[in-house]
Rosetta silent file (secondary structure, phi, psi, omega in degrees, C-alpha in Angstrom):
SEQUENCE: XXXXXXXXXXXXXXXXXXXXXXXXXXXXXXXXXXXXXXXXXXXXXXXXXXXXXXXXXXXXXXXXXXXXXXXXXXXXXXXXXXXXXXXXXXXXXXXXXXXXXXXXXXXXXXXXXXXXXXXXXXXXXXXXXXXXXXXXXXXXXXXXXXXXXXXXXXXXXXXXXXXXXXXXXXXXXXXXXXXXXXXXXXXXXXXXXXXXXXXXXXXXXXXXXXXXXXXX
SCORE:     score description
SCORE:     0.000 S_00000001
   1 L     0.000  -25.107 -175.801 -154.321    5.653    9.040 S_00000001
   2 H   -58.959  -41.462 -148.285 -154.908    5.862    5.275 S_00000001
   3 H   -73.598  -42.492  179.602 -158.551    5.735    5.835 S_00000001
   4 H   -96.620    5.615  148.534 -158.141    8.772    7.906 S_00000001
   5 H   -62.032  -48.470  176.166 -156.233   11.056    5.621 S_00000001
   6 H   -43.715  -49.530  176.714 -158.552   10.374    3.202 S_00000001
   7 H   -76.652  -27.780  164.877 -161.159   11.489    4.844 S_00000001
   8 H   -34.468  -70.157  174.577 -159.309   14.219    6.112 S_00000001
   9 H   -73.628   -2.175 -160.861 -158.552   15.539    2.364 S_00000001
  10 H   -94.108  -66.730 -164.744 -161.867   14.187    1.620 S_00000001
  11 H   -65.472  -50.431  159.148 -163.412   17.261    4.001 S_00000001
  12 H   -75.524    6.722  158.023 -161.090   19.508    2.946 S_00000001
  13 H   -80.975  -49.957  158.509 -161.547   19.737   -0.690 S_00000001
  14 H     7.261  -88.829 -170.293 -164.992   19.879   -0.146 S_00000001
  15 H   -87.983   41.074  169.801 -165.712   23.132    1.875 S_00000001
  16 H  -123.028   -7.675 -161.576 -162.635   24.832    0.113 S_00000001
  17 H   -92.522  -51.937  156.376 -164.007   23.845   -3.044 S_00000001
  18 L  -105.981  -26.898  153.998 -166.995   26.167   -1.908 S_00000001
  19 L    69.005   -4.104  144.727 -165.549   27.938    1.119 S_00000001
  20 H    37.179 -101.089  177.717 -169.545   28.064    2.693 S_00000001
  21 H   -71.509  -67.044  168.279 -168.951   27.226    5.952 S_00000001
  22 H   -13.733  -88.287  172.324 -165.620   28.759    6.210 S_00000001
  23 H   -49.164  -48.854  177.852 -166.586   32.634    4.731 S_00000001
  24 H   -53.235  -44.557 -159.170 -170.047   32.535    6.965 S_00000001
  25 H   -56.228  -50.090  168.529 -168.324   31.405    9.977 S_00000001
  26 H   -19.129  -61.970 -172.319 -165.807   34.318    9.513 S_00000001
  27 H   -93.166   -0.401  179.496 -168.088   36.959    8.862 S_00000001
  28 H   -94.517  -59.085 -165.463 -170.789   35.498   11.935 S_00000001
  29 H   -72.778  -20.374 -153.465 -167.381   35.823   14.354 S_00000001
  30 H   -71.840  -68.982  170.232 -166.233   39.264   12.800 S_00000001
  31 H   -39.739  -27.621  162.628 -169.987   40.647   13.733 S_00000001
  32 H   -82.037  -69.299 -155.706 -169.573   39.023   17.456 S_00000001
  33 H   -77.782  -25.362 -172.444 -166.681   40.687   18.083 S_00000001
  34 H   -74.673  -17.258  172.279 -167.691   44.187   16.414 S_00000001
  35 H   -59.191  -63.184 -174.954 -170.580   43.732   18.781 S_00000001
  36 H   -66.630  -79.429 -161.567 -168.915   43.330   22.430 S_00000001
  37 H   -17.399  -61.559 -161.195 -166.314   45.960   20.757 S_00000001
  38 H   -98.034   -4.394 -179.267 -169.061   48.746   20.647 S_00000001
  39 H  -110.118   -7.163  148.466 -171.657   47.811   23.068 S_00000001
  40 L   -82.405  106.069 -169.800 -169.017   47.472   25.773 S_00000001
  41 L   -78.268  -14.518 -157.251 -168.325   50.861   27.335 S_00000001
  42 L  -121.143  125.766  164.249 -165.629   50.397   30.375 S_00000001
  43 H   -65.405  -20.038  164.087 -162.663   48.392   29.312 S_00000001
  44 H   -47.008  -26.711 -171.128 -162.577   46.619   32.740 S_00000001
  45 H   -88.653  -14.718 -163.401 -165.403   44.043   31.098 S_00000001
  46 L  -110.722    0.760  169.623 -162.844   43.212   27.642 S_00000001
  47 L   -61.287  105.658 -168.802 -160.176   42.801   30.133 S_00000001
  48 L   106.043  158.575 -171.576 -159.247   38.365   29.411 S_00000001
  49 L   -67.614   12.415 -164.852 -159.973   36.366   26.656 S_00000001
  50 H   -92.756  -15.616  179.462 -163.719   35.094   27.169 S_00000001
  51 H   -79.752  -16.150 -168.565 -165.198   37.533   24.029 S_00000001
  52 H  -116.161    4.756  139.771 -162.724   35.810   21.993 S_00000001
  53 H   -83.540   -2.859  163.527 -163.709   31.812   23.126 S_00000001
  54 L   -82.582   15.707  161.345 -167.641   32.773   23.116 S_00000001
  55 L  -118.020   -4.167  161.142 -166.576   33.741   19.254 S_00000001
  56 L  -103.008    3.384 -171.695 -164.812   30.303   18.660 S_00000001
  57 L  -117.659    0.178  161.947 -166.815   28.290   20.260 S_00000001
  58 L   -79.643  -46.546 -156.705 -170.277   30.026   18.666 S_00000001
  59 H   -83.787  -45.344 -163.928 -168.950   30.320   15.175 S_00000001
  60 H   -45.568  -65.795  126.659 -166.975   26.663   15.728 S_00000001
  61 H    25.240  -73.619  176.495 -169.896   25.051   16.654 S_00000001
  62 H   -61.280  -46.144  152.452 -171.500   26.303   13.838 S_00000001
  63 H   -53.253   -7.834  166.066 -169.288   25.112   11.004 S_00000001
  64 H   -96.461  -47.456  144.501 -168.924   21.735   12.314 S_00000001
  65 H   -23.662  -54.811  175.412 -172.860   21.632   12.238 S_00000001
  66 H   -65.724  -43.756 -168.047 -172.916   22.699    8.486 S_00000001
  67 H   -69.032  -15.947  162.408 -170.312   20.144    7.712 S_00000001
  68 H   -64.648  -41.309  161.171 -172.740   17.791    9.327 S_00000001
  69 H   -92.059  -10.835  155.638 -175.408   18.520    8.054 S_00000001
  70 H   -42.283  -51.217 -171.481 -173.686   18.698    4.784 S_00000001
  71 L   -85.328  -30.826  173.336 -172.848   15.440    4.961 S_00000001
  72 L   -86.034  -29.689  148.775 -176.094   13.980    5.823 S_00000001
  73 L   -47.676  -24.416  177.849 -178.036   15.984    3.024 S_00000001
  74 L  -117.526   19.133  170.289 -175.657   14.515    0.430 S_00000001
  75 L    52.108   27.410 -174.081 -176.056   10.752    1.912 S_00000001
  76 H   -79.141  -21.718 -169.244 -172.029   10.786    2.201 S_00000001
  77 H   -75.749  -52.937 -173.920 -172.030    9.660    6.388 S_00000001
  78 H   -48.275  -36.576  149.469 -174.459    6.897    5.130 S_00000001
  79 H   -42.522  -81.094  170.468 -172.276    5.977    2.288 S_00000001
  80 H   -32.092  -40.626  150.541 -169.331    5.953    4.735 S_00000001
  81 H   -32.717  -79.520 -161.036 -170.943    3.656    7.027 S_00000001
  82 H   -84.785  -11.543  169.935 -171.481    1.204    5.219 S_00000001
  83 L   -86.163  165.406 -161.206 -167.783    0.975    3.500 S_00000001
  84 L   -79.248    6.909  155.732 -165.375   -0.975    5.176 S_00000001
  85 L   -21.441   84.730  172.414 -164.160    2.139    7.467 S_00000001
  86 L   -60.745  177.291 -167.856 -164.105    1.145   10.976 S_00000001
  87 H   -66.981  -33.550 -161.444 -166.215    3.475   13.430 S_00000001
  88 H   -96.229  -19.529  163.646 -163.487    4.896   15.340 S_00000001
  89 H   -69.904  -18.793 -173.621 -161.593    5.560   12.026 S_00000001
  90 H   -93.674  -63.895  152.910 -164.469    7.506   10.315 S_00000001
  91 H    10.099  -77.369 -167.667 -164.505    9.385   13.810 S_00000001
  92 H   -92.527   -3.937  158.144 -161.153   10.512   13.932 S_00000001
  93 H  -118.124   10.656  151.140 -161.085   11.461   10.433 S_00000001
  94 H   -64.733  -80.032 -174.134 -164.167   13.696   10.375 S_00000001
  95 H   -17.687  -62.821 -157.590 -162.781   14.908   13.741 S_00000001
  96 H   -58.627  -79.596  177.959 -158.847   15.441   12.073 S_00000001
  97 H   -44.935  -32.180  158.024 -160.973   17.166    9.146 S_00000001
  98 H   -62.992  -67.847  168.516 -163.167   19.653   11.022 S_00000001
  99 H   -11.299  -51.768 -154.409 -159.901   20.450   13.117 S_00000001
 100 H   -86.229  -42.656  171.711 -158.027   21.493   10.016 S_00000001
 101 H   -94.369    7.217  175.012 -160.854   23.937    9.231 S_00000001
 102 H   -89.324  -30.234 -176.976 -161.686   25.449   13.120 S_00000001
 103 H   -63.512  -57.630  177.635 -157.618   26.293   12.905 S_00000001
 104 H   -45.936  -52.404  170.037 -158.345   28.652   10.026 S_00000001
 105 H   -50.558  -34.003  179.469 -161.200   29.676   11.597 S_00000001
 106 H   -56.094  -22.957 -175.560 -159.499   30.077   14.717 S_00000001
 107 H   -90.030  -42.117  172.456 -156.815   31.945   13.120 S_00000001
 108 H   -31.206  -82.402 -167.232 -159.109   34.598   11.105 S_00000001
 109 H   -69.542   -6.670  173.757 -160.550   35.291   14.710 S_00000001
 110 H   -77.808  -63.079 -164.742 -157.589   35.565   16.868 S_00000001
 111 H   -58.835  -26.968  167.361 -156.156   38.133   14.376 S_00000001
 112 H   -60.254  -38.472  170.222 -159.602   39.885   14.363 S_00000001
 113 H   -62.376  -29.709 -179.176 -159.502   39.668   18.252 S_00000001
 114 H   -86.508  -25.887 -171.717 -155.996   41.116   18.627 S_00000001
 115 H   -79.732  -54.218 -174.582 -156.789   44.264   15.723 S_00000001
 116 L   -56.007  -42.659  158.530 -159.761   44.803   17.375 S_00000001
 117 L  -111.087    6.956 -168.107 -158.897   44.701   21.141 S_00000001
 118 L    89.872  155.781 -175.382 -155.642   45.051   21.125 S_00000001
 119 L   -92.229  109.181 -166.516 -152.858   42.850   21.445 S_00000001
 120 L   -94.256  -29.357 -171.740 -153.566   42.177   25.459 S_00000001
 121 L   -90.233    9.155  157.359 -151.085   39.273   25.272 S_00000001
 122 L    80.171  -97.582 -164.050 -147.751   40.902   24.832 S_00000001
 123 L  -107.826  -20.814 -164.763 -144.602   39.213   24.673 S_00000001
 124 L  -101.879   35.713 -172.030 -146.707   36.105   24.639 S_00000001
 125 L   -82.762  -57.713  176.903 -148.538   36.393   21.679 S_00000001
 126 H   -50.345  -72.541 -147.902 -147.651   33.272   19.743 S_00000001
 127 H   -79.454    6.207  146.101 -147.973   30.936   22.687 S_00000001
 128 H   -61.875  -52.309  162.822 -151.853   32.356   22.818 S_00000001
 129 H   -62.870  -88.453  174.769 -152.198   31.444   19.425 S_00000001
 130 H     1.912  -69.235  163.665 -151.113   28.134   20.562 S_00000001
 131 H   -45.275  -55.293 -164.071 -153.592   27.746   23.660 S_00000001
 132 H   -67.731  -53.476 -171.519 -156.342   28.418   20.435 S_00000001
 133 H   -49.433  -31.498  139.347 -155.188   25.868   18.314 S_00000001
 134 H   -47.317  -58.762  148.418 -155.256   23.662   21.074 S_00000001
 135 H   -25.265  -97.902 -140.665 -158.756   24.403   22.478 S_00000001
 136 L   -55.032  -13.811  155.191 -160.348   23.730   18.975 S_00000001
 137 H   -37.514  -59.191  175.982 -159.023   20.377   19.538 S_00000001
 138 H   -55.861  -58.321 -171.137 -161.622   19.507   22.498 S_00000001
 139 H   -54.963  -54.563 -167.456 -163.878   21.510   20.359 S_00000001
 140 H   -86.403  -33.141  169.159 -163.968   19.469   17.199 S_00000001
 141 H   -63.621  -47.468 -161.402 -164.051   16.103   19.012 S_00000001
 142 H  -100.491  -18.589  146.706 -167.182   16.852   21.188 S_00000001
 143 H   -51.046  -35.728  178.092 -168.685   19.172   18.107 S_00000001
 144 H   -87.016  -43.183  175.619 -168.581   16.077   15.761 S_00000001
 145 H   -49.998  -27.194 -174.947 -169.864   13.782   18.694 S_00000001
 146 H   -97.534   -9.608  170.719 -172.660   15.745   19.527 S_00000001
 147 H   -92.526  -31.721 -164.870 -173.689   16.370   15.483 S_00000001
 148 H   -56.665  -71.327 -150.040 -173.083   12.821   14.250 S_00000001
 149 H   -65.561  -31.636 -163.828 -176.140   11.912   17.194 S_00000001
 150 H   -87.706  -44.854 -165.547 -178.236   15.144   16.694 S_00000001
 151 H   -26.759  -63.821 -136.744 -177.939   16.286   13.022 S_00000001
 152 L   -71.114  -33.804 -168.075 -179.506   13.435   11.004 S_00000001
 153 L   -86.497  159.861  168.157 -183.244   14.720   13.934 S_00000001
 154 L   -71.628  138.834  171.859 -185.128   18.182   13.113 S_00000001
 155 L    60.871   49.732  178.433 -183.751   20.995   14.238 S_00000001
 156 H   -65.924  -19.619 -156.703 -180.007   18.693   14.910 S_00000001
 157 H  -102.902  -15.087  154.339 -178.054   22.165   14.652 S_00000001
 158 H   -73.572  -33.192  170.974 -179.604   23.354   17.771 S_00000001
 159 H   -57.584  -35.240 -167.418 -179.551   19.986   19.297 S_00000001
 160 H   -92.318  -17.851  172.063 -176.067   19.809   18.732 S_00000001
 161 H   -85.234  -11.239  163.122 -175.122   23.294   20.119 S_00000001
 162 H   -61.854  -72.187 -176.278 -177.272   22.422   23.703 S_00000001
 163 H   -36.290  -48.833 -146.348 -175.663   18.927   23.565 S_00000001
 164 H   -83.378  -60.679 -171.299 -172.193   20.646   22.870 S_00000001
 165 H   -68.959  -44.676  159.494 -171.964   23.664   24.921 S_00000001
 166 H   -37.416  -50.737 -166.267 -172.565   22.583   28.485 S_00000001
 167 H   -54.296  -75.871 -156.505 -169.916   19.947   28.081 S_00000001
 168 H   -60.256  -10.721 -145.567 -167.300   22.338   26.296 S_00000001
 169 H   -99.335  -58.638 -149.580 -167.912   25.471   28.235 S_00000001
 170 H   -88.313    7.062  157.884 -167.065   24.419   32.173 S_00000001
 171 H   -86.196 -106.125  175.297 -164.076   21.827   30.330 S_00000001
 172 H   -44.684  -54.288 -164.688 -162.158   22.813   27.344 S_00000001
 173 H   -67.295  -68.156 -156.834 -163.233   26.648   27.004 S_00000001
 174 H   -48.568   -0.226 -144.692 -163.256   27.184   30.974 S_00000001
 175 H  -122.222  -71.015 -163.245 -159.111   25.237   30.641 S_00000001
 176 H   -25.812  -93.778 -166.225 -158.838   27.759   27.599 S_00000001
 177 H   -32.682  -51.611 -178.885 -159.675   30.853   28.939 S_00000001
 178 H   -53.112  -52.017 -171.759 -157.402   30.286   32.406 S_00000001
 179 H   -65.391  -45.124  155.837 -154.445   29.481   30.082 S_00000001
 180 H   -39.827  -79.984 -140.102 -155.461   33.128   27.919 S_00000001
 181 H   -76.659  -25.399  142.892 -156.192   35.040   30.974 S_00000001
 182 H   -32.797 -101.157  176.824 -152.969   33.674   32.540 S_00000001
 183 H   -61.014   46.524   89.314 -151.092   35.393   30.185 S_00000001
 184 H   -54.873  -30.286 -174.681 -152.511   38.576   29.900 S_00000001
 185 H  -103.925  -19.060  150.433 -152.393   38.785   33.462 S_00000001
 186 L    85.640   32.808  164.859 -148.862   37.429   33.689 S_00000001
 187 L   -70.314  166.133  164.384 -150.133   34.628   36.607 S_00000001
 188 L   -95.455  -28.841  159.507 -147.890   31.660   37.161 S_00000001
 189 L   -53.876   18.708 -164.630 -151.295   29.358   36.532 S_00000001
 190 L   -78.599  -30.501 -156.204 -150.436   29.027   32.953 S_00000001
 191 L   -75.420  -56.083  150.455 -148.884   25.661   33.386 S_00000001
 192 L   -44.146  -28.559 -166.468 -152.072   23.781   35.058 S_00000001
 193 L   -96.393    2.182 -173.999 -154.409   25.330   33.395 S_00000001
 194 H  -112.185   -9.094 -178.931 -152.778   23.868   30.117 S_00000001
 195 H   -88.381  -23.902  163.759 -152.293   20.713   31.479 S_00000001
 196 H   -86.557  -47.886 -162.673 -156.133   20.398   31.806 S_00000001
 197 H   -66.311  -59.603 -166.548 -157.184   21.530   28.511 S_00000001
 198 H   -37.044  -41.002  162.090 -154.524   18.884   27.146 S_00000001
 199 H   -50.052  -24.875  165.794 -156.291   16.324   29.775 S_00000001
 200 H   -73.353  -61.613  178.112 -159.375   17.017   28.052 S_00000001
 201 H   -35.928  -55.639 -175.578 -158.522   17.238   24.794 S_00000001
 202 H   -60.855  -71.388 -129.530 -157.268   13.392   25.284 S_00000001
 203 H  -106.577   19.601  154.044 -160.199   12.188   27.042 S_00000001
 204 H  -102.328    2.261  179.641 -162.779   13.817   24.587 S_00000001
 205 H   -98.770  -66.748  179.777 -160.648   12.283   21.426 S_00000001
 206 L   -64.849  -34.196  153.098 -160.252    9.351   22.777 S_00000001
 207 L   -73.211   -9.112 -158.773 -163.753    8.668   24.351 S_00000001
 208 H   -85.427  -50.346 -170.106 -165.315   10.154   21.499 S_00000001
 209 H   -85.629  -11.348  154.875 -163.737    7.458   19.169 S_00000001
 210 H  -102.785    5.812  136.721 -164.449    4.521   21.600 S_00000001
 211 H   -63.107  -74.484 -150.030 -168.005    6.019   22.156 S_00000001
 212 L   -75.201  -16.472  163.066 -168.605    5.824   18.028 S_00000001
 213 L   -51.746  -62.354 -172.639 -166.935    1.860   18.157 S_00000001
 214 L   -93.651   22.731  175.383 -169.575    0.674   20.528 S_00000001
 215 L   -86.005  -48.914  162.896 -172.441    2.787   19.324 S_00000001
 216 L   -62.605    0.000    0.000 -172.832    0.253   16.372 S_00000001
C-alpha cells in the first residue's frame, strides 16, 4: 500500500509541478464542447449526456497517454520495473495516480458542460457529478492498460486510443451515459445502469492488475 501512495504522489507532483497535461487537456475539451455547442442547430441532438463523455473520454484518453509517454521518455516505468515494486502494485498506483488527475479533469468539464448546455440534470446535479467521477474510474484502468502495452511502439498514443476506445465506449461510457441520460430524463433505469458501470469498473481494475502480474 505504501508503494502505491508513493507512486500516487509520485504522479501527482509531477504534472502539477508543470500542469502540461492537465491545462492542454482542459483547453482540447473546452474547444469540443464549444464545437457541438455551435455547430449543433436543433436542441433535440444536445438532449443526454453523450457530448459530455465523447469530451472525457477524448481529452481522458489523452492525458493518460502524455503521462505515458512521459514516463517512458524520462526512463522512469523502466526504472520502476526493475525496483522491488510488484507488477500489480506499480499498476494500481499509476492507475490511483492518473485517476486523481481525470477527476480534475472531469470536474473542469462537467462545469464547462453544465455553463455551456445548461444544467439538464436538475435536482440531480451532484449525483451526475458522481456517475463522472465514477466513469473515469473504468477509464483510467483500461487507459493505463492499453498505454503501458502501446506507448513504449511508434505512434503508441494512437495505438492506445484504438486499443482503448472500443473496449471503453460499448462498457464504461455506454454504463455512463444510461446512468446521465437517466437522470435528465427522470427514468427509473438509474439504478442498473450504475450497477454496471460499478461491475466494470471492478472487473477492469482488477483484471487490469492481474493482467500486468502475469505479463512478466
Amino acid at each position: 500500500m505504501n508503494s502505491i501512495i508513493v507512486l500516487i504522489k509520485k504522479e501527482l507532483k509531477i504534472e502539477f509541478r508543470s500542469l502540461q497535461g492537465i491545462v492542454a487537456s482542459c483547453m482540447l475539451s473546452f474547444m469540443i464542447l464549444m464545437s457541438f455547442k455551435f455547430s449543433i442547430v436543433t436542441n433535440s441532438l444536445i438532449t443526454g449526456s453523450g457530448i459530455l463523455w465523447a469530451s472525457i473520454l477524448l481529452t481522458g484518453l489523452g492525458l493518460i497517454t502524455h503521462i505515458s509517454t512521459r514516463e517512458v521518455e524520462r526512463g522512469t516505468l523502466d526504472i520502476l520495473k526493475l525496483s522491488s515494486i510488484s507488477r500489480y502494485q506499480l499498476f494500481l498506483g499509476r492507475m490511483f495516480g492518473s485517476l486523481a488527475l481525470l477527476w480534475v479533469l472531469s470536474s473542469v468539464i462537467f462545469v464547462l458542460y453544465v455553463v455551456i448546455f445548461e444544467n439538464q440534470f436538475g435536482n440531480d446535479l451532484f449525483l451526475a457529478y458522481l456517475v463522472v467521477l465514477f466513469g473515469c474510474i473504468g477509464l483510467s484502468a483500461v487507459g493505463i492498460l492499453a498505454a503501458s502495452s502501446a506507448t513504449p511502439l511508434h505512434g503508441g498514443w494512437m495505438i492506445t486510443s484504438l486499443f482503448a476506445i472500443p473496449i471503453l465506449l460499448f462498457t464504461v461510457i455506454e454504463a455512463a451515459i444510461r446512468c446521465t441520460d437517466s437522470l435528465i430524463t427522470g427514468s427509473s433505469n438509474f439504478e442498473l445502469a450504475f450497477m454496471l458501470l460499478v461491475l466494470y469498473n471492478a472487473v477492469f481494475v482488477f483484471g487490469g492488475a492481474w493482467l500486468s502480474e502475469i505479463s512478466e
